[in-house]
Every structure is written in structure tokens, then in C-alpha cells.
C-alpha positions as CSV (number, residue, x, y, z in Angstrom):
1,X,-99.7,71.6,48.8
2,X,-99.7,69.6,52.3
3,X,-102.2,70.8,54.9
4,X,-102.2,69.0,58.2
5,X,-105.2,69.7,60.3
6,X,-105.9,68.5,64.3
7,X,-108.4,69.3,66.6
8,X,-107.1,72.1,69.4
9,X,-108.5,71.0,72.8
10,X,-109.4,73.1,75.9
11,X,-108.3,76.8,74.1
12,X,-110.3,79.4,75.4
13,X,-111.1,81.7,72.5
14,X,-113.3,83.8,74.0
15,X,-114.2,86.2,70.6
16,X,-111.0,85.7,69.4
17,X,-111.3,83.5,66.0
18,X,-107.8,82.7,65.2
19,X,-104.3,82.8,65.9
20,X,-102.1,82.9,63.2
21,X,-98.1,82.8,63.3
22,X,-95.9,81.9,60.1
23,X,-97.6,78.7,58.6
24,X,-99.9,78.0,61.5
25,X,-103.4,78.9,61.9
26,X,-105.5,78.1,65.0
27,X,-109.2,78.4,64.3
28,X,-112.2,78.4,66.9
29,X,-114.9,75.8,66.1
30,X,-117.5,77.6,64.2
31,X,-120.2,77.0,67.3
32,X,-117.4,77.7,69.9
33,X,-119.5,80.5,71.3
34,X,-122.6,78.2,71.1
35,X,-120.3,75.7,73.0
36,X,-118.1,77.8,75.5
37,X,-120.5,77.7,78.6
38,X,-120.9,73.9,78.7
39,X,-116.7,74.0,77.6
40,X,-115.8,75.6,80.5
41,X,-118.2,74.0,83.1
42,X,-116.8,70.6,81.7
43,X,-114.1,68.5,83.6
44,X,-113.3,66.4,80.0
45,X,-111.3,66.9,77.6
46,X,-113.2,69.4,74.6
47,X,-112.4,70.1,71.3
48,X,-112.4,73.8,71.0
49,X,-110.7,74.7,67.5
50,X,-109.1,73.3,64.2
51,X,-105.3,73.9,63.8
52,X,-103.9,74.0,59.9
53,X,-99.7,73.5,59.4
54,X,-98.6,74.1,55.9
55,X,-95.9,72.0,55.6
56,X,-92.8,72.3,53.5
57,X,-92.3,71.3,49.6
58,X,-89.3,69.2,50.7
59,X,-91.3,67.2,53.3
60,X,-93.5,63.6,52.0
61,X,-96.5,63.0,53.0
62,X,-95.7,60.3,55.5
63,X,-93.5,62.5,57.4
64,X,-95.8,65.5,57.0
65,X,-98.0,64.2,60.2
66,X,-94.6,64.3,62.6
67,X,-93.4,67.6,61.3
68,X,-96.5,69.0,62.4
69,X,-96.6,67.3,66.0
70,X,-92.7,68.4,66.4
71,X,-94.1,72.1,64.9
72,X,-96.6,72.5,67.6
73,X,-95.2,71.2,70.4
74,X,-94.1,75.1,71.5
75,X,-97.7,76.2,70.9
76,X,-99.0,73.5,73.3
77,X,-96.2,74.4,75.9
78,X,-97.1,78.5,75.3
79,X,-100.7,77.8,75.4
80,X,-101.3,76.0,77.9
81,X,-99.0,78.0,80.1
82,X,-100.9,81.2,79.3
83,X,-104.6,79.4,80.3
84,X,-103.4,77.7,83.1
85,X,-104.8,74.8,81.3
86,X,-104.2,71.9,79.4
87,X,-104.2,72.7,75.8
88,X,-103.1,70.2,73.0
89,X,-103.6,69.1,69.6
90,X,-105.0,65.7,68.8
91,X,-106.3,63.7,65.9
92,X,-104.1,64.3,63.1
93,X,-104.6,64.1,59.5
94,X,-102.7,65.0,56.3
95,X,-104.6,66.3,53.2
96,X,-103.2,67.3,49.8
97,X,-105.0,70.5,49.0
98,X,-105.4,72.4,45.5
99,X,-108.0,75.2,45.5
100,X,-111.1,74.2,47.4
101,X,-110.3,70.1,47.1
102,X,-109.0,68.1,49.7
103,X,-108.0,64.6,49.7
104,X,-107.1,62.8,52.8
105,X,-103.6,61.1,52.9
106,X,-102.8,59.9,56.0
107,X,-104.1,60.1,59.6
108,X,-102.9,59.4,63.3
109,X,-103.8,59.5,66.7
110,X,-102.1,60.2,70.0
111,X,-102.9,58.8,74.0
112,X,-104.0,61.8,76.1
113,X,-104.6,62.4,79.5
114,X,-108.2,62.3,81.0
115,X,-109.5,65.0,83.2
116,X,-109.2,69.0,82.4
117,X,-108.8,70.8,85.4
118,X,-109.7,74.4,85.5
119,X,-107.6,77.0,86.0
120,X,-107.7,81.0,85.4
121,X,-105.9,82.0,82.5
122,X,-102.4,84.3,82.8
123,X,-102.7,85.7,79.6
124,X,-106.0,87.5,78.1
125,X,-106.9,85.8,74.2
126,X,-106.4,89.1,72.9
127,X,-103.0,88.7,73.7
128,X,-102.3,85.0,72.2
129,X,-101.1,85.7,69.0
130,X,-98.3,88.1,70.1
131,X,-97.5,85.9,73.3
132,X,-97.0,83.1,70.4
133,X,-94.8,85.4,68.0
134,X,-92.1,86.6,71.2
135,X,-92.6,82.9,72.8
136,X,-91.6,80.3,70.2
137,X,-88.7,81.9,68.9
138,X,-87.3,82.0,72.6
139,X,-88.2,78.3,73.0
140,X,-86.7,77.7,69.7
141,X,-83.2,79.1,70.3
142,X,-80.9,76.8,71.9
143,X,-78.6,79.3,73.2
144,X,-81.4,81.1,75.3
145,X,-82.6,77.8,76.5
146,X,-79.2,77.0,77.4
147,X,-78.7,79.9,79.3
148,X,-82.4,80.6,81.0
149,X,-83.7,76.7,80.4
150,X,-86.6,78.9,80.1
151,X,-88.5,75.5,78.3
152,X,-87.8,73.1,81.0
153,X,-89.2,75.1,83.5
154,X,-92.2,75.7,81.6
155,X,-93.2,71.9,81.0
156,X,-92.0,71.5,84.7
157,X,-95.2,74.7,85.4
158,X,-97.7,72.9,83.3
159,X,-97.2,69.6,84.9
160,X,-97.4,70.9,87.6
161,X,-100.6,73.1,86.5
162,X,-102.3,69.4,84.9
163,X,-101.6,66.7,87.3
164,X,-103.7,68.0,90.4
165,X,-104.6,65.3,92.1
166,X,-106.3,64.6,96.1
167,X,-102.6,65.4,96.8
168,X,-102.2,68.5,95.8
169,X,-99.4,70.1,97.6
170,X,-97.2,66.9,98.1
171,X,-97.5,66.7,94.5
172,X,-97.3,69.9,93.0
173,X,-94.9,72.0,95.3
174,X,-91.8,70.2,94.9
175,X,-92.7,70.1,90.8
176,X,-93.3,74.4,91.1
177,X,-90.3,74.1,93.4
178,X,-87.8,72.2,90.9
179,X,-88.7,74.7,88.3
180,X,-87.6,77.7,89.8
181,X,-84.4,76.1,91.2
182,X,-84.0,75.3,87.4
183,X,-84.6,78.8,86.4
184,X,-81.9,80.1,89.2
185,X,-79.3,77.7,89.2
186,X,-78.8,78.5,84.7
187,X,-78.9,81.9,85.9
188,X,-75.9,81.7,88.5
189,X,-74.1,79.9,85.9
190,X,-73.9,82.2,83.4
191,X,-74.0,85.3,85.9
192,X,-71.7,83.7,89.1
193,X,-71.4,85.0,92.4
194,X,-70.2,84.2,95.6
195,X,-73.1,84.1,98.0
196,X,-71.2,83.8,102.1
197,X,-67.6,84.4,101.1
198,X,-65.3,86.6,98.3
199,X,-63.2,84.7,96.2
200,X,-60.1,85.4,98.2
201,X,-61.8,84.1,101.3
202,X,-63.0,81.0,99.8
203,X,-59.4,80.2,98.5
204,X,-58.2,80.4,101.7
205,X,-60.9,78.6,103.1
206,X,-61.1,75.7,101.0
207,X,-56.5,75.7,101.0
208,X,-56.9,75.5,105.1
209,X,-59.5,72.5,104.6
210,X,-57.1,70.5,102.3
211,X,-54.0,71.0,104.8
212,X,-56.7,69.7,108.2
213,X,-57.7,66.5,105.8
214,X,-54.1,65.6,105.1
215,X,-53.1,65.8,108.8
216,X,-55.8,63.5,109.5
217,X,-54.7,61.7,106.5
218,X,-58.6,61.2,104.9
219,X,-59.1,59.3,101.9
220,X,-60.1,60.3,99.0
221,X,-63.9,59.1,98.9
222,X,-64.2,61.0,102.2
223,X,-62.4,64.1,101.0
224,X,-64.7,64.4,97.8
225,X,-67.5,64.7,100.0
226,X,-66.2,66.9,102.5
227,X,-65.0,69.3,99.7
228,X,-68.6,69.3,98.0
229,X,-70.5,70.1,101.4
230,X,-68.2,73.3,101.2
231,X,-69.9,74.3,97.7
232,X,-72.7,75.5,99.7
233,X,-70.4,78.3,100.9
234,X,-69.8,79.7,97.4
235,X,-73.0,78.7,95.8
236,X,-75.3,79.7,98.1
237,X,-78.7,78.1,98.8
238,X,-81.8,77.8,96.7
239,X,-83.1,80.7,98.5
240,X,-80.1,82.8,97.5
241,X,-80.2,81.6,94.1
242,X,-83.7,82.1,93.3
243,X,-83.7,86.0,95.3
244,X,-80.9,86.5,93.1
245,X,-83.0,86.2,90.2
246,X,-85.5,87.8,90.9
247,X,-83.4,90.8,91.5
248,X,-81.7,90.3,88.3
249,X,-84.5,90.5,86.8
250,X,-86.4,93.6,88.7
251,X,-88.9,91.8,90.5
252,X,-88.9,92.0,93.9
253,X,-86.8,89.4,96.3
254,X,-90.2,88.0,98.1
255,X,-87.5,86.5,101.2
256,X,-90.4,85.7,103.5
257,X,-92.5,84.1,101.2
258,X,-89.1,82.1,99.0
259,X,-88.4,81.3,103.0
260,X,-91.5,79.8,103.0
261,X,-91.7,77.6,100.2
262,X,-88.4,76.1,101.0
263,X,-89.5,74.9,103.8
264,X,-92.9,72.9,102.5
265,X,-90.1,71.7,100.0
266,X,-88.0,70.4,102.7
267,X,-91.0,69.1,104.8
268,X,-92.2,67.1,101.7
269,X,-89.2,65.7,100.5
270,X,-87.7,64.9,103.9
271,X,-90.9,62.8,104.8
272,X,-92.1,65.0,107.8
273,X,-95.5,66.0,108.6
274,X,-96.6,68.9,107.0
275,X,-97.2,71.9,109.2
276,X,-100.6,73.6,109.8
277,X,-98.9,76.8,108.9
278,X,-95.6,77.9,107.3
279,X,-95.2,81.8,109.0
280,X,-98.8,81.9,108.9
281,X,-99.6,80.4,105.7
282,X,-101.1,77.5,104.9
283,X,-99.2,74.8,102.9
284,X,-102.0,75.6,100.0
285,X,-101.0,79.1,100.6
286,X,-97.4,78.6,99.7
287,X,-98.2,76.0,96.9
288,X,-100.4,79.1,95.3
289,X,-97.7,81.7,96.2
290,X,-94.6,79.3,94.1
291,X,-97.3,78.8,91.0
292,X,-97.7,82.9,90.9
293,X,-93.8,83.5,91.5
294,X,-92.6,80.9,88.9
295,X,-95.2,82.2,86.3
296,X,-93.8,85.5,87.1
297,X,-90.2,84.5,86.4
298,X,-91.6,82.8,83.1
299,X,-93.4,86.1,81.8
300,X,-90.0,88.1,82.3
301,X,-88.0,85.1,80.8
302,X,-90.4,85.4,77.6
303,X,-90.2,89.1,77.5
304,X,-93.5,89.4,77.9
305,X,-93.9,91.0,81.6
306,X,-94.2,94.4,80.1
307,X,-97.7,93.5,77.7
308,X,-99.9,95.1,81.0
309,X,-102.9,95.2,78.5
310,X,-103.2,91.3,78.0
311,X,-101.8,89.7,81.0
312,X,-104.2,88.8,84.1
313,X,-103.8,91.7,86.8
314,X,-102.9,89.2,89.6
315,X,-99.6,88.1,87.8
316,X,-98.3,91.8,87.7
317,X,-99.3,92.7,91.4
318,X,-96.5,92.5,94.1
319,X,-98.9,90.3,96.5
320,X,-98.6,86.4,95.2
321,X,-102.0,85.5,96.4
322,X,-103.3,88.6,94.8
323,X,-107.0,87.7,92.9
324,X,-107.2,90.8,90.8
């Protein structure tokens, strides 16, 4: 049997000892509670756990190394979305195993980022392992990717979550930003509406626009663009989109704060100064209020809103900067 093994770096275990889902195990390091103060003081990368993949009969041993990156790549998306944190597997190696022997077959490494930052986790460890079992699958399935693109926003959260940098909030906003645009817009696609104007009325509109443009005889080029400036009308804007959402999905439509983040969008992208306030926030304010509204959307996009027993209290309150 084929046993590939890595080191798990910057998981949290708390007294949790493993996680286990289908032919994955995730193991604490057996000093990890020795080691957990001086883990989560640290600002470096630290190995925190073992992870075993069993890999398939039909798989060699020279291909059992990237079956096991490709097989964990949802656990280090899931993972490190529910510590706020960057979790990830590194230092792989493939062993041929029969009862207690073990003899080592191949071995790789992969480039990693420097720097952990710290952040306080969504989901409790108690609540890993089931977050795992109703996450992956989700991930896995192309059709509900293709109609939530519930994974893209999620690596566009954690990049967001472990790239901080001196610039945070020209950095991380429009990142947080993106990702619930992404979320909204596969929404309005497979749910449409028309946001100003019925479908009648737009119809009409966009009929009375084509007979203006050939009296002033406008060429083609022009009229393309003319016509897509219109879309607006019928698709609505981001903060239509995303309100929409969230109502679709029972969470409340947060207008003044969605208002808000929209504009720190606009005032990063479009090069202007950034405003002391936005409505009496601070742009930090709005950075932390788009983090704690996307990671809501995610939670409900991964069924997972519901589990009140394992996810931090602040995610399920009402109030985005809420601490408890």
C-alpha cells in the first residue's frame, strides 16, 4: 500500500488530534500542545501536524506524490478559510507500507510563502472535520462551482486573508471586493432579474435607442458601446447584485455598509485619495466589514451557516465589526 505523508503547517489543533475524511488523516504533532504557545506567538511558518493520503491501487509510485498535492488542495482552501490563516501542506514523501514497515520511495518539495500572519479563526477545531466532510464535496462538484463559483471566491478570501502587507486596505479591499462581485454576479446568472426596468420597458428602451443611433447614423464600434453602457439598466450595479444575494440567501441586505465598501472600491481603483471616513467608518473599518460579509456569504454557500455550535460568534451576529 502507498502512504504519502507531509508536514501540515499553521493548523490550530487546539485538543483536537485528528481530522479524518475518506483516506485522509490529519494528525497533530505529538508535542503540539507542548508547542502551541510559541506556535501561535510565531510570525514563521510552523509545522503543526502530519497529514497521511492513501492512495489508490491503480496509481504508481511516481505519480502517488501529485495525487496527493491535487487531493489536498480543497483541505488547504477549507482550512485555511476556517482559521483565517495560512494552512498548507509541505514536504512530501511517498512510502510503501506493509504492517508496521515503511520504506521511503520518493520525496518532493514545494516554494512557500514567508510570513504567517495571525488571524482569529471562523470555525472552532471541534468543528473541522464536519466543515471538511460538507466542504470538499461542494468544492468538488463542478456544477455547484459553476453556479455559486463558491471556490474562486474562496482562494480570492484567503489571498486576501495572507497577503497583508504595509498596504493593507489598497491591497486587500478590492481582492475581498472582487470576491463578492464573483459570488453575485454567478448568482444573477442562474437566478436573473431586472434591477431599474421590467422586461417590457427595457425592450422598448433599448428599440427607441437603436432607432436615435440610426438617425444619427453611428457606426458600429460606437453603437457597441453605447448599447453596453445600457446593460447597467438591466443588470444592475454591484450593490444590487450583491444585496440581492444576500437576500437570497436570508442574510440581511447590509445597504449602508455594501454602500460603503463600494465606494473604498471605487476610490482605490480610480486612483483617488482615500477618504478619512466612508459614512463614518474608517477605510480599515470597511476593509474589516467586506472580510466578515464575504465569509458570511461563504459559510451559507458551504451549508455550513447553520453549525452555531462551532462557528466563531462574530460571523453569525448581524453587526460586521462584531468581536464576540
Amino acid at each position: 500500500m502507498l502512504v504519502v505523508e507531509a508536514n501540515v503547517y499553521n493548523l490550530d489543533f487546539w485538543y483536537l488530534r485528528e481530522i479524518k475524511r475518506e483516506n485522509v488523516i490529519i494528525r497533530a504533532r505529538p508535542d503540539f500542545s507542548d508547542i502551541r504557545k510559541k506556535f501561535c506567538q510565531s510570525r514563521e511558518h510552523f509545522p503543526t501536524g502530519i497529514v497521511a493520503v492513501k492512495v489508490p491501487e491503480n496509481i504508481e509510485p511516481e505519480k502517488a506524490i501529485e495525487y496527493a498535492v491535487q487531493e489536498l488542495w480543497d483541505y488547504e482552501i477549507l482550512l485555511s478559510f476556517a482559521q483565517d490563516r495560512h494552512v498548507f501542506f509541505h514536504g512530501f514523501e511517498c512510502f510503501e507500507v506493509e504492517g508496521d514497515s515503511k520504506k521511503l520511495l520518493e520525496k518532493t518539495w514545494h516554494s512557500i510563502r514567508t510570513g504567517k500572519p495571525r488571524g482569529v479563526g471562523i470555525i472552532w477545531q471541534k468543528g473541522l472535520e464536519e466543515f471538511l466532510k460538507t466542504g470538499v464535496p461542494l468544492l468538488r462538484d463542478p456544477d455547484y462551482n459553476r453556479k455559486t463559483r463558491i471556490k474562486r471566491a474562496l482562494l480570492l478570501y484567503n489571498e486576501a486573508s495572507i497577503m497583508r502587507t504595509a498596504n493593507v486596505v489598497e491591497v486587500e479591499h478590492p481582492t475581498l471586493f472582487v470576491a463578492l462581485e464573483v459570488l453575485s454576479n454567478a448568482h444573477v446568472k442562474i437566478n436573473p432579474k431586472t434591477f431599474l426596468f421590467s422586461n417590457t420597458t427595457w425592450k422598448e428602451l433599448i428599440q427607441r435607442v437603436q432607432d436615435v443611433l440610426d438617425e444619427l447614423s453611428v457606426g458600429p464600434n460606437s453603437r457597441s458601446r453605447i448599447l453596453g453602457s445600457l446593460g447597467f439598466a438591466k443588470q444592475g450595479s454591484a450593490k444590487e447584485r450583491i444585496m440581492y444575494l444576500l437576500e437570497s440567501l436570508g442574510l440581511p441586505t447590509y445597504e449602508r455598509e455594501i454602500t460603503q465598501m463600494v465606494d473604498l472600491r471605487n476610490d482605490i481603483l480610480h486612483g483617488r485619495d482615500l477618504k478619512e471616513n466612508y459614512d463614518g467608518e474608517s477605510p480599515i473599518d470597511v476593509v474589516i466589514k467586506c472580510k466578515r460579509l464575504l465569509a458570511k456569504l461563504i459559510l451559507k454557500l458551504l451549508r455550513f451557516y447553520h453549525r452555531e455550535d462551532v462557528i466563531h460568534g462574530a460571523y453569525l451576529r448581524s453587526d460586521l465589526k462584531a468581536r464576540f
